[in-house]
Each structure stands twice: as structure tokens, then as C-alpha cells.
C-alpha positions in Angstrom: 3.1 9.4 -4.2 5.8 8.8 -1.7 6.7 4.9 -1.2 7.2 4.2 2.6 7.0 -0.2 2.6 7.0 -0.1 6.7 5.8 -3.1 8.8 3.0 -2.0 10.7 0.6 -3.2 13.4 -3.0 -3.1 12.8 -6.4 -3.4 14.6 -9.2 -6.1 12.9 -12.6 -5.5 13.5 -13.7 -8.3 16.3 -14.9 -11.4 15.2 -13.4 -13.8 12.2 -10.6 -12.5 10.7 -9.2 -15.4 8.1 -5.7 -14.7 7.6 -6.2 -15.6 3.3 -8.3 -12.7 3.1 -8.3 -10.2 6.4 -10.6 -7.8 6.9 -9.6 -4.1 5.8 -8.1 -3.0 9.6 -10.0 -0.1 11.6 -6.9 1.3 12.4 -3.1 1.0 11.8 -0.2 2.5 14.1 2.9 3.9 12.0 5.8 6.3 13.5 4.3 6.2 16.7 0.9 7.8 15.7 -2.5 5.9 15.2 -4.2 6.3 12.2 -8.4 5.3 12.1 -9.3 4.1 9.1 -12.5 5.9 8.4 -12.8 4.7 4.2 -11.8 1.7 2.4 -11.6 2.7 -1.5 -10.5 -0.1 -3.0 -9.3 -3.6 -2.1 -7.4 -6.7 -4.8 -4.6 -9.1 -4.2 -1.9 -10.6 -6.0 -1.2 -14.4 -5.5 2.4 -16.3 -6.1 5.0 -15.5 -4.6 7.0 -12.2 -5.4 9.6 -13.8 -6.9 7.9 -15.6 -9.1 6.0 -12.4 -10.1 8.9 -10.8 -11.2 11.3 -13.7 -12.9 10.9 -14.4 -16.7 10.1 -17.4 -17.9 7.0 -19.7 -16.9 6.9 -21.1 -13.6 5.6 -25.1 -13.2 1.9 -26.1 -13.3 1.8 -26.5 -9.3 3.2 -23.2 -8.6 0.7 -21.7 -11.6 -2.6 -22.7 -9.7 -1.4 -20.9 -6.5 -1.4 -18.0 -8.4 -4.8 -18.0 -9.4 -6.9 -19.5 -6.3 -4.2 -18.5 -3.4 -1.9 -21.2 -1.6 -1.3 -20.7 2.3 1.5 -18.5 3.0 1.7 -17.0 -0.9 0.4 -13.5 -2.0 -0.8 -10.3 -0.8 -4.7 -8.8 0.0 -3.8 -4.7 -0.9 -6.2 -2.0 0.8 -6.3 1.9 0.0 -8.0 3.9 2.6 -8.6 6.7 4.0 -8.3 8.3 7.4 -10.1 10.1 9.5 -7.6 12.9 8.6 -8.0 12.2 4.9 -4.6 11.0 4.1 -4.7 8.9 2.0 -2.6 5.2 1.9 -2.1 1.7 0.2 -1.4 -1.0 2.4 -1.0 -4.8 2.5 -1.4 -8.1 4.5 1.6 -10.3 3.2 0.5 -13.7 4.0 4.4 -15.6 4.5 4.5 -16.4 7.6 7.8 -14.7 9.7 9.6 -16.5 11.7 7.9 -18.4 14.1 4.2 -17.2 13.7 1.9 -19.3 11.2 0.4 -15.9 10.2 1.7 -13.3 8.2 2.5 -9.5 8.0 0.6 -5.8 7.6 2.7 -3.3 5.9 1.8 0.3 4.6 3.3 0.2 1.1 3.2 4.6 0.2 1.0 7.1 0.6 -0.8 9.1 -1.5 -2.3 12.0 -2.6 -5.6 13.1 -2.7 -5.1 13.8 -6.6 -3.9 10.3 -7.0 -7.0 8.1 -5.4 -7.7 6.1 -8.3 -3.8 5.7 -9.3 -2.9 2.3 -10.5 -6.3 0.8 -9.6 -7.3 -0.4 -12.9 -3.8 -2.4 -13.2 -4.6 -3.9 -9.7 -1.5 -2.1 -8.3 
């Protein structure tokens, strides 16, 4: 497994995309290379946001339902796929919005191997 957590830019298939819950992308360009996504294997999210996921303690009843249901701008959709060249990768759509844009981020969280295609899937990571 080798982490890479790079920002990436994606292609959506055409038609509605809802930023909550995007589609898995068709293709994803990363150090200048484009990658077609030929496989998704697996797709979960995480809701909250990450700091709350990682602090101790018990955050407040209006922060806990976000956590469950989604609130805008909170959590991540994860995707692993597969390319056309059989690499295999995990990647996210972080939903907090950057900066100026109302919509969020794609980033390609690590890479993996083909041994490792079912790695950390029954935790949801």
C-alpha cells in the first residue's frame, strides 16, 4: 500500500452528479497522466467532520446527527477502483467546500496492490 493523499481532478459521467454523494468518476488525472477507471470495487463514506472523528470525548447532539445522515459540507464518499491498466487505488470526494467554490474536493488517498483489493473494506476504511 503506498499512501499518496494528492488533490486530483476527475471526469463525472454526464448527467446529475449530486455533490452529497457523486458518482464514482470515469477517469481521474494524477502526475500528469490520465487514469480510466474501468472497475469500481467498492464504495462507503464517512460523515462528521475529521476532527471530530479523531478527538475523544462525545461531540453535542447537533453535530451527532450529521454524522449519521450527512450535513452539507461534512464527510467523505471513498471509491476503490480499478484501471484500465489494473492498478489499483482508493480515492475520495471530500465534500468542504475550498475557498470560494460551494462544492468540494477529489483526492486519491494511496494505492494499492493487487494482493490488497479487499484491505480495510470490512472496517469501511
Amino acid at each position: 500500500m503506498r499512501f499518496i493523499g494528492q488533490e486530483i481532478t476527475v471526469t463525472l459521467p454526464s448527467g446529475l452528479a449530486l455533490e452529497k454523494k457523486p458518482p464514482v468518476p470515469e477517469s481521474f488525472r494524477w502526475q500528469g497522466k490520465l487514469h480510466l477507471v474501468s472497475e469500481m470495487l467498492a464504495m462507503w463514506h464517512r460523515y462528521g467532520k475529521p476532527e471530530l472523528r479523531t478527538q475523544g470525548g462525545r461531540p453535542p447532539y447537533y453535530l451527532r446527527s450529521g454524522r449519521s445522515q450527512g450535513s452539507w459540507g461534512q464527510g467523505r464518499v471513498y471509491y476503490r477502483v480499478r484501471t484500465e491498466t489494473g492498478r489499483l487505488f482508493d480515492l475520495y470526494y471530500d465534500r468542504a467546500p475550498k475557498g470560494q467554490r460551494r462544492s468540494g474536493s477529489w483526492c486519491l488517498w494511496r494505492e494499492l496492490s493487487r494482493d490488497e483489493e479487499s484491505v480495510g473494506l470490512e472496517d469501511g476504511l
